[in-house]
N, C-alpha and C positions, 0 to 999 in steps of 0.2 A: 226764026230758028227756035225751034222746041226747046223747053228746057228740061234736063234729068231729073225725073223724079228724088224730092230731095231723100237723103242716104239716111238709113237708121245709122247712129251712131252703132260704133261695135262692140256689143257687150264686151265684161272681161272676159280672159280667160278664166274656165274653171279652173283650171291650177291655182291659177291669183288667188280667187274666193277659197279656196281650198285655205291656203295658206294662213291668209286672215284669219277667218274662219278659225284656225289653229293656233294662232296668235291670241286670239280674242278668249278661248277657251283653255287655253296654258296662262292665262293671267287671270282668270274667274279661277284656275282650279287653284292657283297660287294663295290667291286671298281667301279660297276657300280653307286651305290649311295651314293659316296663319292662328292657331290657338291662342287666344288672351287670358294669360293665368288669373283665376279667380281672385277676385279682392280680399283681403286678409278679413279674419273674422273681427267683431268689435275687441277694440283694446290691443289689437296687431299692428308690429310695422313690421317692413320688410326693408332688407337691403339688398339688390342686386350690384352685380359687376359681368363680366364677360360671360362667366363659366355656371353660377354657383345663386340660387337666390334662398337668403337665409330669414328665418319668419321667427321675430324676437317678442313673445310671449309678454302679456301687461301684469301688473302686479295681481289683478283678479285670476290669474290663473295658475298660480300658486295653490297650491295644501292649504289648509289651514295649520296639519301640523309640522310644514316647511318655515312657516311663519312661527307658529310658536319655539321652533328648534333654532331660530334667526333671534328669538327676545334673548334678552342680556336678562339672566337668571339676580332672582334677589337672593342677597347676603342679607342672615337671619341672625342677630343676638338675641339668645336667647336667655333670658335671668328666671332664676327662679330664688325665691324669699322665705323670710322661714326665719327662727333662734338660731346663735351660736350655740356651743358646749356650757352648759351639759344641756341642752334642749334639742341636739341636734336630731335626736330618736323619736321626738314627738310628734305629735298628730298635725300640730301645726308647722311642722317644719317638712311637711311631705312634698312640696316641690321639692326641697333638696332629695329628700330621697329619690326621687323617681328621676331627675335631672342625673344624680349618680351611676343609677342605673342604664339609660339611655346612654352615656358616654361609654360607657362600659360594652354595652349591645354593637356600639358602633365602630368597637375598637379606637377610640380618643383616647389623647394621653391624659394621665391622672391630672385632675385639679391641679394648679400652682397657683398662689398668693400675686399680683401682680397693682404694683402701683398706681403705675398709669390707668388703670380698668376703678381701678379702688373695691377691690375683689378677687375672687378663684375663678380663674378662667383655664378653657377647656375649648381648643381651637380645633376642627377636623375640616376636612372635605364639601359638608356641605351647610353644616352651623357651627356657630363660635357661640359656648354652651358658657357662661358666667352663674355663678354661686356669690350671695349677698353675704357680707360676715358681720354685718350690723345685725342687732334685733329686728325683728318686724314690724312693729309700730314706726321706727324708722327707716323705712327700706328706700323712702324716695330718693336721699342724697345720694345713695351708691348708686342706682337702677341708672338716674339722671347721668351722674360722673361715667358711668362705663357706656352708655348710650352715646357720648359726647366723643367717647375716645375712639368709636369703633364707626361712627360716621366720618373721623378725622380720617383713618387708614384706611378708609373705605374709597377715601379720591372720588366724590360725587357717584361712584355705583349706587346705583338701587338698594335701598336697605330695609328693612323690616324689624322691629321690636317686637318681641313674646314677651310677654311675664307669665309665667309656670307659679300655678299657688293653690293653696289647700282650698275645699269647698266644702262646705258644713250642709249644701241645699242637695247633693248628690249623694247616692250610695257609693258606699267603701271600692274603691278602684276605676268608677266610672271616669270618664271626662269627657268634658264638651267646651267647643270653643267660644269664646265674647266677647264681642267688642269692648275695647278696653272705657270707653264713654259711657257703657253701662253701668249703672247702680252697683257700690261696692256693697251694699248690705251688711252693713257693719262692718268689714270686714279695715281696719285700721292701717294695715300694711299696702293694703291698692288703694285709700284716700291719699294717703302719703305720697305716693310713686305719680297716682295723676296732680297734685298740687307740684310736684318738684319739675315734671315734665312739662310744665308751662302750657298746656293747649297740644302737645306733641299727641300726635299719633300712635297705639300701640292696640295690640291682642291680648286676650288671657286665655289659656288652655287653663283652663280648674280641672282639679284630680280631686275627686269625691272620697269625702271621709265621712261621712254621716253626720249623723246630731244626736247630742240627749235628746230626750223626752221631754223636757226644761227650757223653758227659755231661756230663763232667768240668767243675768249675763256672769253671775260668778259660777252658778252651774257649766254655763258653757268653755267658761275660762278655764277651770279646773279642767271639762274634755278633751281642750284641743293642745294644751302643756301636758297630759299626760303621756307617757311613752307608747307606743307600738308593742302588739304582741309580736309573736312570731308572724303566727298567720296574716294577723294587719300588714306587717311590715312584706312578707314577703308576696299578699294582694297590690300593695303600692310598689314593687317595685314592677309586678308583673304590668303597671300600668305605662310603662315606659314603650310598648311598644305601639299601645293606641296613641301613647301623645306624637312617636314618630311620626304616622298616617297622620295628625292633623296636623303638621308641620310643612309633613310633604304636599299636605293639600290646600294649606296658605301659600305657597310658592309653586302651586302651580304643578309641582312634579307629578300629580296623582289625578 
């Protein structure tokens, strides 16, 4: 008995293949448009949920002046030294003049006598402006006492000390700022004030009133106790508004 040649299996149908075929090419085109959102750049997280993904920014990409508008500003006392009456017109008592002035400029209320400061103080918006009523040569213990009383109200804020005081090494109304750890050259009223402040930190804005011709220290002594002319006086007080600009520019404002 012969036997039937053996049978090709029967292909699919094209339909089948069709279909697959379709299948296989609806799931390639699937994965093909699954988009993977980029990785956040350095210093990004992100948070997703269902609907919404949010991309929260590292401290690096901040302003720089988003950061400085973020610092806790310093609170500046500001003292200026100098004679009581009858010296208060003198050459050496030219911080107070120009400190007068400046409260004035800035719309501050007038000087008041105050205890607790051990001084005339002159509180505004952006410094708390103190006037010494001691002599010069003693300026430390007051400088010290109101130093003491304006870091107590101060509750740990950031603070700053000016001392505003006459300078024999500048021209009549100049000023320039220094560190307060610099050489007083002679000058009796900032040896004081750094011996009273223990090591404490502070500034001097000098307001320039010139020199004799003389060194000689009773020459000079006679210079800087004599009064103010008109024109001195009204040079020094014009100088109140450069000492403003370097106030603003120790704190940063400028």
């Amino acid at each position: 008995m012969s036997r039937d040649p053996p049978t090709t299996p029967p292909s699919k149908s094209p339909e089948r293949d069709s279909k697959k075929r379709t299948r296989k090419q609806r799931r390639q085109q699937e994965r093909e448009e699954i988009v993977v959102p980029p990785l956040p750049s350095s210093g990004e997280t992100t948070e997703e949920d269902d609907s919404i993904t949010i991309i929260t920014p590292s401290f690096d990409a901040f302003s720089i002046s988003t950061i400085t508008s973020m610092a806790v500003p310093l609170r500046f006392l500001v003292c200026s030294i100098g004679n009581p009456a009858p010296y208060t017109s003198t050459l050496h008592s030219a911080g107070h003049t120009v400190l007068t002035s400046l409260a004035s400029s800035l719309g501050y209320p007038a000087f008041q006598k105050s205890k607790s400061y051990n001084g005339a103080i002159s509180i505004g918006s952006d410094f708390a402006l103190w006037q010494s009523q001691s002599f010069m040569n003693v300026s430390g213990k007051g400088v010290a006492a109101a130093w003491r009383q304006f870091q107590k109200e101060s509750r740990g804020e950031p603070t700053r000390l000016v001392v505003v005081h006459d300078e024999l090494e500048l021209p009549f109304g100049d000023v320039r700022v220094k560190d307060g750890s610099l050489s007083a050259r002679g000058h009796n009223g900032l040896k004081d004030i750094t011996l009273r402040l223990g090591g404490a930190k502070y500034m001097r804005v000098c307001v320039g009133i010139g020199r004799p011709e003389s060194r000689e220290p009773n020459v000079v002594a006679a210079y800087v106790l004599r009064k103010m002319s008109g024109s001195e006086m009204r040079k020094i007080e014009g100088a109140a508004g450069k000492v403003e600009i370097e106030l603003r520019r120790l704190g940063g404002i400028l």
